[in-house]
C-alpha positions in Angstrom: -109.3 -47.0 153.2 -113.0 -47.3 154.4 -115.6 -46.2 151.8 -118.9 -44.6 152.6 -121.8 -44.2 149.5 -124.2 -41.8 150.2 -127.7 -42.1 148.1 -129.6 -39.1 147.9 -133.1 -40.0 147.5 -134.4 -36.4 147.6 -134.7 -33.3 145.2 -135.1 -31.0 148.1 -131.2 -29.4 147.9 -130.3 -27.8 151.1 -134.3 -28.4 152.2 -134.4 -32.1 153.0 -134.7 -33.7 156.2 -133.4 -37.0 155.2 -130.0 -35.4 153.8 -129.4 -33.0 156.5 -129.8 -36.2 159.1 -127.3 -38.6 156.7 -124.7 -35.8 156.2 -124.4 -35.6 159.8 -124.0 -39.1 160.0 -121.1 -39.0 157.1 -119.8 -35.7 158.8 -119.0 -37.8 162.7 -117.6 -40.7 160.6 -115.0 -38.5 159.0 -114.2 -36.4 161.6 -113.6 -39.7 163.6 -112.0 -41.5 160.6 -110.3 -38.9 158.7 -109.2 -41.1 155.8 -112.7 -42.0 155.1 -113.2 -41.5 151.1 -116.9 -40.2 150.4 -118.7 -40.8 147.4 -122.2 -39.4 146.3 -124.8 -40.2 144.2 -127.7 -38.0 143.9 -130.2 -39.9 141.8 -131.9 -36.2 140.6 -128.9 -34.9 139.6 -126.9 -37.1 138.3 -126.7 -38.7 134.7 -128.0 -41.9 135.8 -129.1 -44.6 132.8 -132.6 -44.8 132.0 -134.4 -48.3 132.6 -135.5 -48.2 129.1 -136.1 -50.5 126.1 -132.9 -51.5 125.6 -131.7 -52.4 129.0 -134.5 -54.4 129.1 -133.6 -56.3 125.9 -130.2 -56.9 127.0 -131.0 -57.8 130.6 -133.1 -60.7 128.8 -130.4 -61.6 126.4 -127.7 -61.5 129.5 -130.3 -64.0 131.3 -130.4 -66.1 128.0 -126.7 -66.0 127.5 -127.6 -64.6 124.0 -125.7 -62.1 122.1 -126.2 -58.6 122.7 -126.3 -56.0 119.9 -124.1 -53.3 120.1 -127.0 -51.1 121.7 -127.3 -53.6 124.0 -123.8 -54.5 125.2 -123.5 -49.7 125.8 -126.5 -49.9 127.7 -125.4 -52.8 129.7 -122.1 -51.7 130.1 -123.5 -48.5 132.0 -125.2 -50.3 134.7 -121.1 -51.8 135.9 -120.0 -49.0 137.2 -122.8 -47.9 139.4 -123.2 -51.5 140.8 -119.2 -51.6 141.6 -120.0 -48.1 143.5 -122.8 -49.8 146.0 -120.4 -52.7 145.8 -117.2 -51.4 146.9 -119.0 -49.3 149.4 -117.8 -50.2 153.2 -120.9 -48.3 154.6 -123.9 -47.5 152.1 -126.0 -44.2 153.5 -129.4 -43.6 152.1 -131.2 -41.1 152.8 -134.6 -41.1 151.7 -138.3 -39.4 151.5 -141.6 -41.2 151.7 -143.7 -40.6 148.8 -147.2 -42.1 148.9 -146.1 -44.9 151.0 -143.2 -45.7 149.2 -139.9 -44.1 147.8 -138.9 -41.6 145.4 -139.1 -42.6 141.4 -135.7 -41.8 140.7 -134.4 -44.1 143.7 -136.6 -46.7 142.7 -134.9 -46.7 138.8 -131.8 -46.5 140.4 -132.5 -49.5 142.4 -134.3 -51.1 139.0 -131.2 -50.3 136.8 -128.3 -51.7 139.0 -130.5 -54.7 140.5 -129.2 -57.3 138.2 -127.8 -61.0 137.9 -124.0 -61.1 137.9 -124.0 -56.9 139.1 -125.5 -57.2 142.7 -126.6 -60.4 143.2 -126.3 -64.3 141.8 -129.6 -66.2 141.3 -129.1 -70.2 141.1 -132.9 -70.4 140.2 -134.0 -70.6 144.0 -132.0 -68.2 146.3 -130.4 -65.0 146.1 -127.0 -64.5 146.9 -126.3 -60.8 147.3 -122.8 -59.3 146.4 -122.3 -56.3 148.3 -120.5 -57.1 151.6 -120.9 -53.5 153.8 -123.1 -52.3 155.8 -125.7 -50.0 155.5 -127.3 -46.8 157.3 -131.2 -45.6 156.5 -132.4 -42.6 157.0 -136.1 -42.2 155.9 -137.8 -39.0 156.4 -141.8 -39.0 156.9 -144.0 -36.4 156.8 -147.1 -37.6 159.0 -147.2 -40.4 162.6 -146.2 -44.1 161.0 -146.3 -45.8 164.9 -148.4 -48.5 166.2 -151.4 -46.9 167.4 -151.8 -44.1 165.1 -154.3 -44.5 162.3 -151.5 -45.3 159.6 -149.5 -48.0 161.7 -146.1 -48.7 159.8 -146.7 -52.1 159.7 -149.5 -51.8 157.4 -148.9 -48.4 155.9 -144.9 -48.4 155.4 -143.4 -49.8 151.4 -140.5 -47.3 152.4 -138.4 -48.8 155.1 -139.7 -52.4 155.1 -138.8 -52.2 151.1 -135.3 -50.9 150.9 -134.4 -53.6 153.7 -135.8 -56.4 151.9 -134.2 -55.1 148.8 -130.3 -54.5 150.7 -130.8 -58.1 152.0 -131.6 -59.2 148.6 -128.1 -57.6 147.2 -126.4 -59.3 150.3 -126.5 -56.5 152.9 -128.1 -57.1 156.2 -126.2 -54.8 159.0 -128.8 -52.2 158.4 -128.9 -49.5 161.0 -132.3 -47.0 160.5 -132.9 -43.7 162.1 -136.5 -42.5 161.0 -138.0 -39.3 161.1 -141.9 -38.5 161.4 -144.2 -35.6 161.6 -142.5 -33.5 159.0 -145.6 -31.9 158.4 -146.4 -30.3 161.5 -144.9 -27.2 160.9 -141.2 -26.2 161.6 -141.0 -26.7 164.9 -141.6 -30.1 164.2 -139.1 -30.7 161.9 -136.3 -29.2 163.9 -137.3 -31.4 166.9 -136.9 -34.6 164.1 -133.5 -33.3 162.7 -132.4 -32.4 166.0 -133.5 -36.1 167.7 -132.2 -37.9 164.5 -128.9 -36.4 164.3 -128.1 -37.2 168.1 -129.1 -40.7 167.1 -127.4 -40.8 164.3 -124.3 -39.6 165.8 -123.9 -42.2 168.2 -124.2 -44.8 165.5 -121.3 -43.0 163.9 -119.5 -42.9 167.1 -119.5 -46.6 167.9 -117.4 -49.1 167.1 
């Protein structure tokens, strides 16, 4: 059975551009595959582990092969089962806001928390190798012009995109689709000509083979 993950990167329930786009995506892969399993994690509403002191200490005691205290080896041991998630996922959906160039906080302790050695990836003290094996669909959601030409050019303006590739590559995914969506300012006709031209896009990757 195929398995899609579905990271919600924004607060905006039943508001945001990025979701509406990525549930239309999930929605044509289903109704194409009907044995499809969904799973969701919403990192503002969900109980996720905080990056905190003692994650850190037993992420450096992990890397030292020391021994973790009991602290430790719970906070650890809360990291697994997110990783196996993004892991087992055949086809990990993200759908994301910019904020201030970048992404959301609560994606980026998500992606802090389960980014580790042994969880995601192996590190032989030179190269990464990732552990996920799926693919992956982006859908970031902008709110002003990002192209070349414009005075904020993605290549020199965009730590939301070019980031959560780097970082899929990194944990060993690199079939990455992305459907983008700008001008989410401009007022609501704007926005419903984005949703609308993203989810035809977005279909059509669902639709192919």
């Amino acid at each position: 059975m195929q398995r899609i993950l579905h990271i919600i990167g924004s607060p905006r329930t039943g508001q945001s551009a990025s979701t509406d786009v990525a549930q239309a995506y999930i929605a044509a892969v289903v109704q194409r595959h009907p044995g499809v399993a969904v799973d969701v994690i919403d990192v503002w509403s969900d109980d996720l582990p905080e990056f905190d002191e003692e994650i850190m200490n037993a992420k450096y005691a992990h890397l030292s092969r020391a021994a973790l205290t009991p602290r430790q080896e719970q906070a650890w041991a809360a990291i697994a089962p997110l990783a196996q998630r993004i892991r087992q996922a055949d086809i990990l959906v993200m759908s994301v806001p910019m904020w201030n160039l970048g992404i959301p906080y609560r994606l980026k302790m998500l992606i802090d928390v389960v980014s580790q050695k042994g969880y995601l990836f192996d590190f032989d003290g030179s190269t990464f190798t990732g552990l996920a094996t799926g693919r992956a669909v982006l859908v970031c959601a902008r709110g002003i012009n990002y192209a070349t030409g414009s005075a904020t050019p993605e290549r020199e303006w965009d730590f939301q995109k070019s980031y959560l590739i780097k970082w899929l590559e990194m944990i060993g995914i690199v079939d990455v689709q992305t459907v983008v969506l700008e001008q989410l300012l401009f007022g609501s006709d704007a926005d419903a000509t984005a949703r609308r031209e993203a989810k035809e896009l977005i279909v059509q990757l669902a639709e192919a083979p």
